[in-house]
C-alpha angles and dihedrals in degrees: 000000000000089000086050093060091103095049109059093184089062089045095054094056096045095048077053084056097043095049101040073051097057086038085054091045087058107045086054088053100053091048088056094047092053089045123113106252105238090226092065089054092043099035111020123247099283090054091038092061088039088054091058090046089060105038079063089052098052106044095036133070088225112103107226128201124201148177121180118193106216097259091161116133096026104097144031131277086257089051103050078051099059093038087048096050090046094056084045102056096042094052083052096042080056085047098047102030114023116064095210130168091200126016124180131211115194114182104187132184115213128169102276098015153014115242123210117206108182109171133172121182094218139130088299115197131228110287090209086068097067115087118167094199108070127061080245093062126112119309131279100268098063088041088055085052099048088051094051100048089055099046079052088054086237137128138234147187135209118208120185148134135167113277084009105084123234133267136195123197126188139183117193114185115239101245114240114271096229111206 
């Protein structure tokens, strides 16, 4: 593009190229995203989460902690996706963003929910920065988190400051057993 910079008609075309390529990118993107992950189908939803767990471990220098309750069996296939992909995108936010030295993942059954903790004690960010409304708003990955959850009917909360680390929590209803 930088030689076309004389011929706008040429220009033009490229920056048509460049921008049905990044639509494509996305697309695929998206597909992938909505795809079952072939681990829930092989292991199951709680090893699942605890193989990603690991796979951080293991190809990170962040020491992560974990303890997942046994929530298979509670919910639908859709639902394993999104919790899956949940736990997903917040142990690679920690990867890509934090900085950390330890991060923790707690995947906890209670009565009425299952509550997700997932920590870092990295470098954290101001919270007041983050505004979901505007195409300037945080990345797509929070943004993935925040959907999920509320197609879940569940709730979550984002803790973080800078120097402080950063911390999710999420409660996902149990759905009601019909008999």
């Amino acid at each position: 593009m930088q030689a076309a910079s004389d011929e706008p008609a040429l220009r033009q075309r490229l920056n048509e190229i460049s921008e049905v390529a990044s639509q494509a990118v996305e697309e695929v993107r998206q597909i992938i995203n909505n795809l079952r992950p072939y681990q829930l189908g092989r292991l199951g939803l709680t090893q699942a989460i605890r193989a990603i767990v690991n796979r951080a471990t293991e190809n990170s220098s962040i020491l992560f902690a974990s303890h997942v309750d046994d929530i298979d069996s509670f919910f639908d296939k859709d639902a394993e996706i999104h919790i899956y992909r949940i736990v997903q995108e917040a142990v690679n936010n920690i990867l890509k963003h934090s900085q950390a030295t330890e991060a923790t993942v707690v995947v906890k059954m209670n009565s009425d929910c299952v509550s997700i903790s997932i920590r870092d004690n990295g470098k954290g960010f101001e919270l007041g920065t983050l505004d979901f409304a505007s195409a300037a708003g945080p990345g797509h990955g929070l943004s993935s988190i925040a959907e999920r959850v509320r197609i879940l009917g569940g709730k979550w909360e984002l803790d973080s400051a800078p120097a402080q680390g950063t911390r999710l929590t999420i409660e996902i209803p149990k759905p009601v057993v019909r008999q």
